[in-house]
DRENDO-809465 format. One line per field, with one value per atom (N, C-alpha, C, O): residue number from 1; residue in three letters; atom name; y negated, z negated, x. Coordinates in steps of 0.1 Angstrom, whole numbers, plus 2048, in hexadecimal, padded with zeros to 3 digits. Layout:
<ronus>
resi (NUM_...)
resn (ALA_...)
name (CA_...)
c2 (Y_...)
c3 (Z_...)
c1 (X_...)
</ronus>
This chain:
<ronus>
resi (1_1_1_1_2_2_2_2_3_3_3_3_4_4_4_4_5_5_5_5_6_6_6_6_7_7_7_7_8_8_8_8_9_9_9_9_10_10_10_10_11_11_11_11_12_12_12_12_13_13_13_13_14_14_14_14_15_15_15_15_16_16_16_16_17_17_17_17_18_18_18_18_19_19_19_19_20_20_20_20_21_21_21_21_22_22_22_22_23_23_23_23_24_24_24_24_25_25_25_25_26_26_26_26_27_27_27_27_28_28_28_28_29_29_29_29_30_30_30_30_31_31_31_31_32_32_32_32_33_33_33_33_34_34_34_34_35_35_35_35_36_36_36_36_37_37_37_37_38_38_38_38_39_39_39_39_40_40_40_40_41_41_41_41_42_42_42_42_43_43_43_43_44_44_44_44_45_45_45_45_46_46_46_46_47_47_47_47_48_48_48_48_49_49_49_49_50_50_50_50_51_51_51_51_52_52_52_52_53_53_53_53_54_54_54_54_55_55_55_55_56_56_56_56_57_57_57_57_58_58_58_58_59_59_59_59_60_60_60_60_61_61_61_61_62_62_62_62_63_63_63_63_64_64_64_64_65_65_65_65_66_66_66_66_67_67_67_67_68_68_68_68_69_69_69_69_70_70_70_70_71_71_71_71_72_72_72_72_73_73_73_73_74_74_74_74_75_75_75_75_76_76_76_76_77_77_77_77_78_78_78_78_79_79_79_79_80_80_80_80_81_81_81_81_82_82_82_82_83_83_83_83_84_84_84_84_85_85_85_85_86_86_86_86_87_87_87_87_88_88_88_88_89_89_89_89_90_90_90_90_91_91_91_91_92_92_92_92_93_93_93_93_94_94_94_94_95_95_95_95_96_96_96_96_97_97_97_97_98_98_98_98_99_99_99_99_100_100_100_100_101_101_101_101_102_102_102_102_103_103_103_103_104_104_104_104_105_105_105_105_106_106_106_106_107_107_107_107_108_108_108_108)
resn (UNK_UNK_UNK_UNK_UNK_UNK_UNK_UNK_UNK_UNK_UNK_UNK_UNK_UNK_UNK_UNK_UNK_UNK_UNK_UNK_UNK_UNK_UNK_UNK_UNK_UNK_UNK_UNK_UNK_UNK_UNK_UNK_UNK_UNK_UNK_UNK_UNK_UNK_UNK_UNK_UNK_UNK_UNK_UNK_UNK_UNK_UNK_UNK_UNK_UNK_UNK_UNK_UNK_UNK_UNK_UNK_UNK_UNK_UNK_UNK_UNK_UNK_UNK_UNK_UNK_UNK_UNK_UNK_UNK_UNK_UNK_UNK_UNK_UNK_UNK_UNK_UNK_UNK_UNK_UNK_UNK_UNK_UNK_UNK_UNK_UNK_UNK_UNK_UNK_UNK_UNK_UNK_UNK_UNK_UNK_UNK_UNK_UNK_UNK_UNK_UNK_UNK_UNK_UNK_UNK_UNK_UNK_UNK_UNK_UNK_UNK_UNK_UNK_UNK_UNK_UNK_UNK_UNK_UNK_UNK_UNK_UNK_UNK_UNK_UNK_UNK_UNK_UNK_UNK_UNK_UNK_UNK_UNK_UNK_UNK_UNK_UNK_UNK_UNK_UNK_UNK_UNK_UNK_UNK_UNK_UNK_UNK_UNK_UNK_UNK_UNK_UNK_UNK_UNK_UNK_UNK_UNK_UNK_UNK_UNK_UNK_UNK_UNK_UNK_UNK_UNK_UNK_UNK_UNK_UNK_UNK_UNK_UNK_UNK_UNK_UNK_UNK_UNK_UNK_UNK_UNK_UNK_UNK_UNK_UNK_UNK_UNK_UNK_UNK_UNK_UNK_UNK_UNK_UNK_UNK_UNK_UNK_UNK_UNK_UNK_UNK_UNK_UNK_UNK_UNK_UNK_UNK_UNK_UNK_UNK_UNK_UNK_UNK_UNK_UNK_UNK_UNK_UNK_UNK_UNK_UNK_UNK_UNK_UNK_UNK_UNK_UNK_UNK_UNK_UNK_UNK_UNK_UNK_UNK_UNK_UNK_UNK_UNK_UNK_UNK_UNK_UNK_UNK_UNK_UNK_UNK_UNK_UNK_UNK_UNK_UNK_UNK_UNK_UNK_UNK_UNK_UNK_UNK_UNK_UNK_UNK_UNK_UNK_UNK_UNK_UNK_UNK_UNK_UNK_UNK_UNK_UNK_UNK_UNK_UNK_UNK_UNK_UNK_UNK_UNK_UNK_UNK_UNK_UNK_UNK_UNK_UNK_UNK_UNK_UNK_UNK_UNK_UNK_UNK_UNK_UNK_UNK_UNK_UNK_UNK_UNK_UNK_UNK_UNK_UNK_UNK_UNK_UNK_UNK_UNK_UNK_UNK_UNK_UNK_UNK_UNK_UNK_UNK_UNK_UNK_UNK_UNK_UNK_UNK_UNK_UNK_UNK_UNK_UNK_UNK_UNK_UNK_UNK_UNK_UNK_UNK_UNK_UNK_UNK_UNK_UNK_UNK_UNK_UNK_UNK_UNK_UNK_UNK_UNK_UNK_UNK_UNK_UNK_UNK_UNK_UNK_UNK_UNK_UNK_UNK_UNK_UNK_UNK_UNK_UNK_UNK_UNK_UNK_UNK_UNK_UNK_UNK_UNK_UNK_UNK_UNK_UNK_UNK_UNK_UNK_UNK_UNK_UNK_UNK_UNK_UNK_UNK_UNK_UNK_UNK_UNK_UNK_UNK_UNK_UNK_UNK_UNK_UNK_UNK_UNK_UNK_UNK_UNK_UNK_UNK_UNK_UNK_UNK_UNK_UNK_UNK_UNK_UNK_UNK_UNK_UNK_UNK_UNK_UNK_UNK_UNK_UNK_UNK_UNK_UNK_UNK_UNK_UNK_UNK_UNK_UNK_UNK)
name (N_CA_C_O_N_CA_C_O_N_CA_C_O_N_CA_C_O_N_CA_C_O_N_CA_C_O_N_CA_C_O_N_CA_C_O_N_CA_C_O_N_CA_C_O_N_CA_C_O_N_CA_C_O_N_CA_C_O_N_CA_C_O_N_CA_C_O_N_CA_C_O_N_CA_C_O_N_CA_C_O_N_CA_C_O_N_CA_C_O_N_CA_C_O_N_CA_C_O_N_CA_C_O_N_CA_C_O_N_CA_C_O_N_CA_C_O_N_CA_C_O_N_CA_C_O_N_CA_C_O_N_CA_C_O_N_CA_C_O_N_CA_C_O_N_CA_C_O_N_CA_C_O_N_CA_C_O_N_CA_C_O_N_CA_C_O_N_CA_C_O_N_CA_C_O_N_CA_C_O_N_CA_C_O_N_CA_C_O_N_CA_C_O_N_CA_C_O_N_CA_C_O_N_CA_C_O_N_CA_C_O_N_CA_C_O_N_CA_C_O_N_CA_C_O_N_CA_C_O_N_CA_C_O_N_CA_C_O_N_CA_C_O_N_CA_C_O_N_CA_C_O_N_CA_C_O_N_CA_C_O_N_CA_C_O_N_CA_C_O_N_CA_C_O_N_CA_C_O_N_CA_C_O_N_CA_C_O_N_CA_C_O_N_CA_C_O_N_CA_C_O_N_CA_C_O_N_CA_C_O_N_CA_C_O_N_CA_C_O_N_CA_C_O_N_CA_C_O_N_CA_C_O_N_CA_C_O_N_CA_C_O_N_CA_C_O_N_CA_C_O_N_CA_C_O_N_CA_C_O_N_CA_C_O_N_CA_C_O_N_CA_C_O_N_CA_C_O_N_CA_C_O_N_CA_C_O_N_CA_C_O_N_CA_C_O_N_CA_C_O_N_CA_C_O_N_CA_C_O_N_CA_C_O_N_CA_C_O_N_CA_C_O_N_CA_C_O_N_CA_C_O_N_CA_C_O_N_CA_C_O_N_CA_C_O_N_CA_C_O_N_CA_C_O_N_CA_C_O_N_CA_C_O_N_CA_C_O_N_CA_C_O_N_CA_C_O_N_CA_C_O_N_CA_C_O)
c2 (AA7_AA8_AB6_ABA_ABE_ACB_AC9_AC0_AD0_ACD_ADE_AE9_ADD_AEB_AEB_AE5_AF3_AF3_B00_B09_B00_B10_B0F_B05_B17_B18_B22_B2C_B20_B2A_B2D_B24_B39_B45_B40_B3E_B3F_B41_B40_B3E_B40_B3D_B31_B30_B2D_B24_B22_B20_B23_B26_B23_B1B_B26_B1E_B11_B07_B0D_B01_AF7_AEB_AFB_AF4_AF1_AE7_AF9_AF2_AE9_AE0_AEC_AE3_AD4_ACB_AD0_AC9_AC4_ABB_AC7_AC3_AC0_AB6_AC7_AC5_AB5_AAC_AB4_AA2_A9B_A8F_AA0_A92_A8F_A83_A96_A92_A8E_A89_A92_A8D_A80_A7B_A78_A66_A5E_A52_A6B_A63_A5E_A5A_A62_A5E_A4B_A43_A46_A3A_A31_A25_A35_A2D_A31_A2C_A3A_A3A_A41_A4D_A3A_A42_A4E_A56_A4F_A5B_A65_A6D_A69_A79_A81_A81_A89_A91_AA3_AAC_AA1_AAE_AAC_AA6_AB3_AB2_ABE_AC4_AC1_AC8_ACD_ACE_ACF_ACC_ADA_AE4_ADB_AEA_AEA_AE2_AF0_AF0_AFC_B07_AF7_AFF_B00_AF6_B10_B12_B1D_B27_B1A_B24_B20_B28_B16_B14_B0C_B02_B11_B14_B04_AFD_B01_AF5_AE8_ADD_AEA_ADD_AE2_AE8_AE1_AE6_AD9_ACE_ADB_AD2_AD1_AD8_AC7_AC5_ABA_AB0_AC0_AB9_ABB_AC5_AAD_AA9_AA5_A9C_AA8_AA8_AA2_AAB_A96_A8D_A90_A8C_A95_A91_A8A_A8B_A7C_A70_A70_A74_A6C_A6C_A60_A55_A63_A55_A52_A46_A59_A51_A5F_A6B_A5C_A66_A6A_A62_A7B_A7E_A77_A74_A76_A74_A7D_A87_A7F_A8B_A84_A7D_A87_A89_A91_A96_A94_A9C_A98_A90_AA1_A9C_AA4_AAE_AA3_AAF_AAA_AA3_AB2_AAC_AB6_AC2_AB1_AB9_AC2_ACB_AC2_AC5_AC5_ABF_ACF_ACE_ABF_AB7_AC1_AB4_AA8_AA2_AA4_A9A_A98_A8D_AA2_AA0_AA1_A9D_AA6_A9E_A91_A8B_A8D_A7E_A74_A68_A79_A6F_A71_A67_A81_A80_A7D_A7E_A78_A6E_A5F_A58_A5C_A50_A4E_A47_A54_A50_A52_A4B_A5E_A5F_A52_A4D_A4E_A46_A33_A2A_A33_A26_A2B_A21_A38_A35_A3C_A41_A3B_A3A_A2A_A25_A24_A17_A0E_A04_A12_A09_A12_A0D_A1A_A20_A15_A0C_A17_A10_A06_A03_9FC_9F0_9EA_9E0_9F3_9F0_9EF_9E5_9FB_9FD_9EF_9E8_9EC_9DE_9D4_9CD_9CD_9C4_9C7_9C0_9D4_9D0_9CC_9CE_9C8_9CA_9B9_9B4_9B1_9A4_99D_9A1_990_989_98B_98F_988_98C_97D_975_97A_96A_962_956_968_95A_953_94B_958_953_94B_943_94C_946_939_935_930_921_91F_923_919_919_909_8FF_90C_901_8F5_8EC)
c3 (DD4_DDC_DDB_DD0_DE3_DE7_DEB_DF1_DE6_DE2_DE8_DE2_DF7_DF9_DFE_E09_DF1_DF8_DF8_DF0_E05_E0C_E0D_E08_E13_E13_E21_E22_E29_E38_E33_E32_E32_E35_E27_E27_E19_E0E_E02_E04_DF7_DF1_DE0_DD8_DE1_DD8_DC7_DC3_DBE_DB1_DAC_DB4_DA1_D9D_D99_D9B_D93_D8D_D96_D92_DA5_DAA_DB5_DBC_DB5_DBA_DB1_DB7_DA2_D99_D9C_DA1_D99_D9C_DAD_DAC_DB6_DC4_DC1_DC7_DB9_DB3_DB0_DB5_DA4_D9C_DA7_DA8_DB0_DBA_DC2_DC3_DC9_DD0_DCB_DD0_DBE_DB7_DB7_DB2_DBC_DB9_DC8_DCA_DD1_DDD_DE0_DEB_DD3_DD4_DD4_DDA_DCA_DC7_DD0_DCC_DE0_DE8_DF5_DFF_DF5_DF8_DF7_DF7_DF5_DE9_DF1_DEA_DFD_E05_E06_E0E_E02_E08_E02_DF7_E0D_E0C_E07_E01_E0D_E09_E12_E1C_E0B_E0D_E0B_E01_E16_E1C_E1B_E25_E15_E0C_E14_E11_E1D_E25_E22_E29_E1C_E18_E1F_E1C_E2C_E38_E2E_E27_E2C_E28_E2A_E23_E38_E43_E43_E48_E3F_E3F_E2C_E29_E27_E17_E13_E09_E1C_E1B_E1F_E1A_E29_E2B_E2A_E34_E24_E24_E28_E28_E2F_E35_E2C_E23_E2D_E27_E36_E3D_E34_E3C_E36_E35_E33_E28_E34_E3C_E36_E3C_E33_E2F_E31_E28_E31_E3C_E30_E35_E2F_E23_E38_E32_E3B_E46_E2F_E38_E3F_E3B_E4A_E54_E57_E57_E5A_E5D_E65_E63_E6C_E76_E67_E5E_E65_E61_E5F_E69_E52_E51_E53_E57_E53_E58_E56_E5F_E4D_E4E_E49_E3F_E52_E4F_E50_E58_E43_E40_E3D_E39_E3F_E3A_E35_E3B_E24_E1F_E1A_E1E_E0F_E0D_E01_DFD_DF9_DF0_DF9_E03_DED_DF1_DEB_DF1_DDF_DD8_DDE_DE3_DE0_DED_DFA_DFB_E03_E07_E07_E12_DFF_DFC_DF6_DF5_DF1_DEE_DF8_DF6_E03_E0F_E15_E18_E18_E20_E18_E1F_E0D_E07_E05_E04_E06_E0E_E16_E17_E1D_E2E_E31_E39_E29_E27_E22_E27_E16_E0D_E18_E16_E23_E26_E34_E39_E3C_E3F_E39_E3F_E2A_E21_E27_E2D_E20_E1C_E27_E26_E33_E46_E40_E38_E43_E4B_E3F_E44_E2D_E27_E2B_E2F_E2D_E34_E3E_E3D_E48_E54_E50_E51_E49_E48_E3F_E43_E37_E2E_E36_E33_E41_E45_E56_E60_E52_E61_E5B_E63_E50_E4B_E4F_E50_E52_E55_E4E_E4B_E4A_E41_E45_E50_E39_E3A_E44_E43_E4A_E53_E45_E43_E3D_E33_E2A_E21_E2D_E25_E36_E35_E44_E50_E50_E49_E53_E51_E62_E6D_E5F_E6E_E74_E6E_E82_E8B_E91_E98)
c1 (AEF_AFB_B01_AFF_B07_B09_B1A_B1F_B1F_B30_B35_B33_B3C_B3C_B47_B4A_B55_B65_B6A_B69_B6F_B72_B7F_B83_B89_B95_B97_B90_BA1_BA2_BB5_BBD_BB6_BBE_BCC_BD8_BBD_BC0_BB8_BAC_BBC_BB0_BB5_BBF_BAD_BAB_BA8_B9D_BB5_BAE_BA4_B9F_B9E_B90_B96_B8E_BA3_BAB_BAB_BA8_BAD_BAC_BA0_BA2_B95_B8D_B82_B7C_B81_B7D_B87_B80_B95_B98_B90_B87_B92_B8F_B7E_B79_B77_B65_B66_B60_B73_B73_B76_B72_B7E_B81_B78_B75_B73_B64_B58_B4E_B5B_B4D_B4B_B41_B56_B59_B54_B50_B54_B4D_B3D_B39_B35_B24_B27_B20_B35_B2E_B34_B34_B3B_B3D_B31_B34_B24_B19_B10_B11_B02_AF9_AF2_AEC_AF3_AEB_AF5_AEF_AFF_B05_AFB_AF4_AFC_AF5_AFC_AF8_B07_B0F_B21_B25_B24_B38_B3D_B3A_B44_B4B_B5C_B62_B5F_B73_B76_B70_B7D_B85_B94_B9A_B9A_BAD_BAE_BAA_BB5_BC0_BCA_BCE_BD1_BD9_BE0_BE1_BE4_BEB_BF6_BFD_BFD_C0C_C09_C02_C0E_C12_C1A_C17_C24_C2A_C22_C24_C19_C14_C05_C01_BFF_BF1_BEB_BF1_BDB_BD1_BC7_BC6_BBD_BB4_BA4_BA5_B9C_B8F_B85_B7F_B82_B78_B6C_B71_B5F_B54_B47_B3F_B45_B39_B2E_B31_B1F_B13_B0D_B0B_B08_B04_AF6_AF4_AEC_ADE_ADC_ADE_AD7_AD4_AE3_AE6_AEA_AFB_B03_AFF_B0B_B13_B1C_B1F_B20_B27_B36_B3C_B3B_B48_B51_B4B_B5B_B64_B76_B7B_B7D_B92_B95_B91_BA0_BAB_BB9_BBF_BBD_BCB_BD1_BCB_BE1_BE8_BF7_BFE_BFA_C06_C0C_C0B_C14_C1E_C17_C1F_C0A_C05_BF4_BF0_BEE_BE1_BD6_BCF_BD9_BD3_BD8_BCE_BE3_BEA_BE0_BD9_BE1_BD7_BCD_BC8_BC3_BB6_BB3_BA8_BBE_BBB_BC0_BBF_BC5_BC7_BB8_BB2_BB2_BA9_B9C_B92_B9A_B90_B90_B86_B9C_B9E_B96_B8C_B9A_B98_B88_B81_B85_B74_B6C_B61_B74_B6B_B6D_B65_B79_B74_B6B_B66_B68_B5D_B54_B4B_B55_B42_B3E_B35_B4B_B47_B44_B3E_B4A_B47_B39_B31_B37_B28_B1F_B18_B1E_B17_B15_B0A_B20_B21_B17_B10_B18_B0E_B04_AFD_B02_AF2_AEF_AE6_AF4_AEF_AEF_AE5_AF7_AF8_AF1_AF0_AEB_ADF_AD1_AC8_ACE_AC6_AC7_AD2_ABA_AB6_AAD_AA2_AB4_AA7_A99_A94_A93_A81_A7F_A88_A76_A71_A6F_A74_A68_A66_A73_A73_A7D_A8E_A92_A9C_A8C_A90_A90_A86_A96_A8F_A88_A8C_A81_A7C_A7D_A7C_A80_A87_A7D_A81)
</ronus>
């Protein structure tokens, strides 16, 4: 998994992008294919800073939120929220499109 966090029109201590490293590192065990994540901290307005977290999931449409709070850490744990329930819709599907084998069928 490939963990790539950038920052637009500031920059980011190492303190805190190790922190922002631990919190993402928690989203493999709500689905087992990412492939790579994406962490961007907008920090063009100082008081409310942004956060857009971008999951690539194999065999699945990208995930993608953005949030924006009164802190940076703030919002990135709203916008993994909102990532991790759709990890968990997309894992979902995929397990429940899956169809009994014929021999568990009872036949009519």
């Amino acid at each position: 998994m490939q963990i790539n966090i950038s920052a637009r029109h500031g920059h980011l201590s190492p303190a805190t992008q190790e922190k922002i490293t631990e919190k993402v590192d928690r989203l493999p065990k709500y689905h087992e294919r990412i492939m790579a994540i994406h962490v961007t901290a907008d920090l063009e307005h100082r008081d409310n800073p942004s956060v857009e977290v971008r999951v690539s999931v194999e065999h699945c449409s990208e995930c993608v939120a953005t949030e924006t709070a009164d802190s940076l850490l703030t919002a990135l744990d709203s916008a993994l929220h909102k990532v991790e329930a759709q990890l968990r819709k997309n894992r979902d599907k995929q397990v429940d499109h899956r169809k009994p084998a014929h021999k568990h069928m009872e036949a009519e």
